[in-house]
C-alpha positions as CSV (number, residue, x, y, z in Angstrom):
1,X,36.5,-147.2,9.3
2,X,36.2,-144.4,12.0
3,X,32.9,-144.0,14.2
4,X,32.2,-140.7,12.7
5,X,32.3,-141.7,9.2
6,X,30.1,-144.7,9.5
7,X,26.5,-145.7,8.8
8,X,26.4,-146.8,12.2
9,X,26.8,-143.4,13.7
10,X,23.3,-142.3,11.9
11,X,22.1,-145.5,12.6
12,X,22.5,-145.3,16.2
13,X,21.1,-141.3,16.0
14,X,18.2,-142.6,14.1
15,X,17.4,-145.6,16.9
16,X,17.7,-143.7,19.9
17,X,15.2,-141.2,18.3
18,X,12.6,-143.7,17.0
19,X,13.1,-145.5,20.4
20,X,12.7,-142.2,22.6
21,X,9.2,-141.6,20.3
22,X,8.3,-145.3,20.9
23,X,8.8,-144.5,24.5
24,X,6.3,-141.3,24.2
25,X,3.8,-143.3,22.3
26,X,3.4,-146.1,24.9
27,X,3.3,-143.5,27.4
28,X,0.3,-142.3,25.7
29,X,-1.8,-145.8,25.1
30,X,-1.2,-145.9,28.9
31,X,-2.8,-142.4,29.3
32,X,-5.5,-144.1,27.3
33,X,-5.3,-147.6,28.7
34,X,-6.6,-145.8,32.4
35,X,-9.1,-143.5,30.8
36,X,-10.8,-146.7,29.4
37,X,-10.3,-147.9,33.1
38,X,-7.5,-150.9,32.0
39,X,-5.5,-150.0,35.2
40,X,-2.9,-153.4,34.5
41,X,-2.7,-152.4,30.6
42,X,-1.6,-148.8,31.4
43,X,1.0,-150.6,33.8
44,X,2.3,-152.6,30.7
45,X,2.7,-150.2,28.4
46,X,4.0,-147.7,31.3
47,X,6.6,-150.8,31.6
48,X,7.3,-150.8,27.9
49,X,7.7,-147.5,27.7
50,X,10.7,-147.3,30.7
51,X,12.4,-150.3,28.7
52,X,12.4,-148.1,25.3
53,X,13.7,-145.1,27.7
54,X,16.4,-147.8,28.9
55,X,17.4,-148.2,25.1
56,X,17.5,-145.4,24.2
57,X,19.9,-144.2,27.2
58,X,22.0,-147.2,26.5
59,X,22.2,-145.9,22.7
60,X,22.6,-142.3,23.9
61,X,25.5,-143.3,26.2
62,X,27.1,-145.3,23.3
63,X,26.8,-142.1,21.0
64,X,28.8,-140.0,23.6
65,X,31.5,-142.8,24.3
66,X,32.7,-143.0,20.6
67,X,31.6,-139.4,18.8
68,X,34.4,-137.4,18.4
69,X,33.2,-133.5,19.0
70,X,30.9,-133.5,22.2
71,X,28.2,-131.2,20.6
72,X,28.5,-133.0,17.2
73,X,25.3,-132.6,15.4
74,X,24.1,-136.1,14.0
75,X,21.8,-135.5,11.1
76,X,18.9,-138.3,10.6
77,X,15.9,-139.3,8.3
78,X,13.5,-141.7,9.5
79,X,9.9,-142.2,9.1
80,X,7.4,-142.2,12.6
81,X,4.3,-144.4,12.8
82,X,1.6,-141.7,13.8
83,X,-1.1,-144.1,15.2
84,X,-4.3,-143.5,16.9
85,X,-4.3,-143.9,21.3
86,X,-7.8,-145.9,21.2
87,X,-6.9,-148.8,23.1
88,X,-8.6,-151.1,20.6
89,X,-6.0,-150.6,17.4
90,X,-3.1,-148.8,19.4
91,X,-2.2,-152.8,20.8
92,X,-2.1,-154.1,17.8
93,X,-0.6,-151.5,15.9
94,X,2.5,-151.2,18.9
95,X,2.5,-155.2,18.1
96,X,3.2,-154.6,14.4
97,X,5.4,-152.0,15.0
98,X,7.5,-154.0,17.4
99,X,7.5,-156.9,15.1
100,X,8.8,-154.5,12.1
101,X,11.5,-152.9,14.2
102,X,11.9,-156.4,15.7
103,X,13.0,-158.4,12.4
104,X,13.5,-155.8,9.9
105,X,15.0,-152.4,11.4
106,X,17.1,-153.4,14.2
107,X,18.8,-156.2,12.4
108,X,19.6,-154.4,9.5
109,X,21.7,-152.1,12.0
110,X,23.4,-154.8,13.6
111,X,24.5,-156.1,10.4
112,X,25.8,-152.6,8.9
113,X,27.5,-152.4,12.3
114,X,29.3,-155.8,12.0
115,X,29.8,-154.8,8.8
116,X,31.7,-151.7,10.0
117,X,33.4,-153.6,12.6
118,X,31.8,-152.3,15.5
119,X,30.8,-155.9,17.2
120,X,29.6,-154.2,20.3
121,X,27.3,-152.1,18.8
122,X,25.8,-154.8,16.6
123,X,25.5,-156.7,19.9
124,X,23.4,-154.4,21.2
125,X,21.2,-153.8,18.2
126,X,20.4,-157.6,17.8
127,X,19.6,-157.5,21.9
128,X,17.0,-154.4,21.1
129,X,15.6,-156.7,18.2
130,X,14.7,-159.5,20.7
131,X,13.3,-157.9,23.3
132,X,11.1,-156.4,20.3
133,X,9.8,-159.7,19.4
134,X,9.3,-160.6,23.3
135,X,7.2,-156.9,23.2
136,X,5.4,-157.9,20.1
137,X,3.8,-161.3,20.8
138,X,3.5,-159.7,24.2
139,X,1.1,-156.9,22.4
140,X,-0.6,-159.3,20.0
141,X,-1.9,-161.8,22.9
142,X,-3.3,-159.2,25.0
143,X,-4.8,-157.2,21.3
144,X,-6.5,-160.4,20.6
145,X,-8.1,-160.8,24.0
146,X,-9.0,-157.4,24.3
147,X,-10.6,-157.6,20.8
148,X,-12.7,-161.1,22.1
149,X,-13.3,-159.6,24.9
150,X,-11.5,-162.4,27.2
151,X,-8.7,-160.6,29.0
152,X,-10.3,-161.8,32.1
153,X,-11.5,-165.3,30.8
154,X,-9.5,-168.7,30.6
155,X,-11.1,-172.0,29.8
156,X,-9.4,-173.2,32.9
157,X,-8.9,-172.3,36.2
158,X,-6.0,-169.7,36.6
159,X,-4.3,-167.3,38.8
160,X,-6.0,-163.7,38.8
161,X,-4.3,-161.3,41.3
162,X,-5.4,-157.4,42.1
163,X,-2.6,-155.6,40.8
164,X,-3.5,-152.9,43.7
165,X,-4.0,-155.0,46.5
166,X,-2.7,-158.5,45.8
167,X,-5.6,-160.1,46.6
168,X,-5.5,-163.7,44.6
169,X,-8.4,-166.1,43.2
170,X,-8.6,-169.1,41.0
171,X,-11.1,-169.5,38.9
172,X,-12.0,-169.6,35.1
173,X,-13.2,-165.5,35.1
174,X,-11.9,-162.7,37.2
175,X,-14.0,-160.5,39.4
176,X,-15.7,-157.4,37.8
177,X,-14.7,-155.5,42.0
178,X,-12.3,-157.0,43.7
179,X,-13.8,-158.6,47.1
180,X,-10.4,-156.8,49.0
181,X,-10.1,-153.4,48.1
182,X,-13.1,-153.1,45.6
183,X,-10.8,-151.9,42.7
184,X,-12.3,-152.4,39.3
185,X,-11.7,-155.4,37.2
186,X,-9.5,-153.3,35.5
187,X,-6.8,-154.2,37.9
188,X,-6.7,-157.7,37.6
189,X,-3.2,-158.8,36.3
190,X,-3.6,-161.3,33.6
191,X,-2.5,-164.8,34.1
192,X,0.2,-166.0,31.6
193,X,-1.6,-168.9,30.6
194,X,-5.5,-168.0,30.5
């Protein structure tokens, strides 16, 4: 089977959209992340968003390599998640997005690719579907602590650093100012393990 004729063409037009949309979205929850002043959550999702823009460039680059006509239209159908930005369901819902995407969309894709014989392509897919799950549980631990209200809690002493100074304390809660720079708590990186 040629590239052109293949499900994997569309496929690969339909994952570099959703991926350059997913890259808009987190670029919005970041918007929102600082407007709630969550300084090291806009960061994240400012970091999320660069690695769906990596994707998608990947994909993009792919596209170009094996398409035949250089302005060749690729026409897709694909359903968006339209979410709210409000910090409070816009974690979660990126989580159960990523999750979907993560064991459902991008695997699917890499199998019609094998299928097709394009191994390199599936290869790529199936590395897209696990940094997905690494973005997903990523989203869900830090939904569930912003829901509790213990991003800045541990029941042991951890690590909390200043994202904007580096200033480092360890201790069970992090500081509402930081005793450096007097950034708000909002800059406090979160320790992997609180």
């Amino acid at each position: 089977m040629t590239f052109n004729e293949s499900k994997t063409k569309e496929n690969l037009a339909r994952a570099f959209a959703g991926l350059c949309q997913d890259g808009a979205r987190y670029q919005f929850i970041a918007k929102s992340a600082m407007s709630e002043g969550y300084a090291y959550i806009s960061d994240i999702m400012k970091e999320l968003a660069k690695n769906k823009m990596a994707h998608a460039s990947t994909l993009y680059r792919v596209m170009i390599e094996k398409i035949k006509k250089s302005k060749d239209n690729v026409s897709i159908e694909a359903g968006y998640p339209f979410e709210d930005h409000i910090l409070k369901t816009s974690l979660i819902d990126s989580a159960e997005i990523e999750e979907y995407q993560g064991k459902n969309v991008y695997p699917h894709f890499a199998k019609i690719a094998d299928d097709e014989g394009f191994g390199d392509i599936e290869r790529l897919f199936t590395l897209i579907s696990e940094v997905g799950l690494v973005n997903a549980l990523k989203l869900r631990e830090m939904a569930v602590k912003f829901e509790s209200k213990s991003l800045y809690k541990s029941t042991k002493k951890v690590l909390w650093v200043c994202s904007n100074c580096g200033h480092r304390e360890e201790s069970k809660e992090a500081w509402s100012t930081c005793p450096l720079c007097s950034y708000p708590r909002g800059y406090v990186i979160f320790p992997k393990d609180n």
